[in-house]
C-alpha positions as CSV (number, residue, x, y, z in Angstrom):
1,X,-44.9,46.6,38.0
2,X,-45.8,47.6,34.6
3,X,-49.2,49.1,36.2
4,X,-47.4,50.9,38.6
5,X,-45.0,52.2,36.3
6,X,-47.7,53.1,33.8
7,X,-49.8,55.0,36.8
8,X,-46.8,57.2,37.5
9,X,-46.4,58.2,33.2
10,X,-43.9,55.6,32.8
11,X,-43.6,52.8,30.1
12,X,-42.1,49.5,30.4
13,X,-39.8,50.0,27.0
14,X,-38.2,46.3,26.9
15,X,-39.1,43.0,28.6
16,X,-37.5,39.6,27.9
17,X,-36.0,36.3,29.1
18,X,-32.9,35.5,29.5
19,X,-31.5,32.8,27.3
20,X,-27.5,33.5,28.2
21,X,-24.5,35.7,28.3
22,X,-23.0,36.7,25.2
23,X,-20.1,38.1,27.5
24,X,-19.1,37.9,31.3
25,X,-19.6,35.2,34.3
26,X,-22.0,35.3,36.6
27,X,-23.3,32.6,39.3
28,X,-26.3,32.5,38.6
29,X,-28.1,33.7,35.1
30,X,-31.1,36.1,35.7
31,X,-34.5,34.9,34.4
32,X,-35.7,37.5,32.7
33,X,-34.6,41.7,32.1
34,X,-37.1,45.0,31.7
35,X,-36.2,48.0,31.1
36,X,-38.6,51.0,32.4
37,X,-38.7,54.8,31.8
38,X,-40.2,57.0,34.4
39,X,-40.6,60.6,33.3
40,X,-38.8,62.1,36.0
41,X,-36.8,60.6,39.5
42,X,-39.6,61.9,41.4
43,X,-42.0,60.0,39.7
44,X,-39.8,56.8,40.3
45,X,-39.5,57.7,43.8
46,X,-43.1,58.3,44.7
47,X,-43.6,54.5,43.0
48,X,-40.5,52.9,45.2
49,X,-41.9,54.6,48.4
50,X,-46.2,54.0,47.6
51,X,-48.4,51.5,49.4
52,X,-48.6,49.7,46.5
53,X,-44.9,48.8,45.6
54,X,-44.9,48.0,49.4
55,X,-48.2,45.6,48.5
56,X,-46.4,43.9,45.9
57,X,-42.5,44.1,47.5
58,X,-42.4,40.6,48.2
59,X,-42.7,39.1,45.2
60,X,-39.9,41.6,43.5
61,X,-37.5,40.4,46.4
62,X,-38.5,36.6,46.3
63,X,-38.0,36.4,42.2
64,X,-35.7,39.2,41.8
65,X,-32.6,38.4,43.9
66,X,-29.6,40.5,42.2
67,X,-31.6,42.7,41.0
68,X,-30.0,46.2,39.7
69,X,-31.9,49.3,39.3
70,X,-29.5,51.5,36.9
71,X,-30.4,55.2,36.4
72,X,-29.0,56.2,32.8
73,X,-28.8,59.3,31.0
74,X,-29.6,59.5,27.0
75,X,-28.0,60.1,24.3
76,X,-24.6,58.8,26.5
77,X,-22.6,59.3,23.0
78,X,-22.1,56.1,21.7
């Protein structure tokens, strides 16, 4: 992912395991978190949709089950 990402003028800005829940129940605990930026939707788009997300697509649904993609906005004011 992180070369995809990268191709498109993205950055993979966090990346770690996950070693528990400081807060909240859930069935089953993730293995690990990232956190990309794309520069732009489009650019994230045109990554989701090319031949070689599709290339790599079943690995991300095999390891990745629950997975949430979350599009934020900065500077939210906190």
């Amino acid at each position: 992912m992180a070369k995809l990402v990268g191709a498109l003028g993205g950055r993979i800005r966090y990346s770690g395991a996950v070693s528990g829940l400081l807060l909240g129940d859930v069935e089953e605990l993730w293995d690990a978190v990232a956190l990309a930026e794309y520069p732009s939707l489009a650019a994230f788009r045109a990554m989701a949709l090319s031949p070689e997300m599709h290339a790599i697509e079943h690995h991300r649904k095999a390891g990745l089950a629950g997975q949430l993609n979350i599009r934020t906005k900065p500077g939210a004011g906190f």
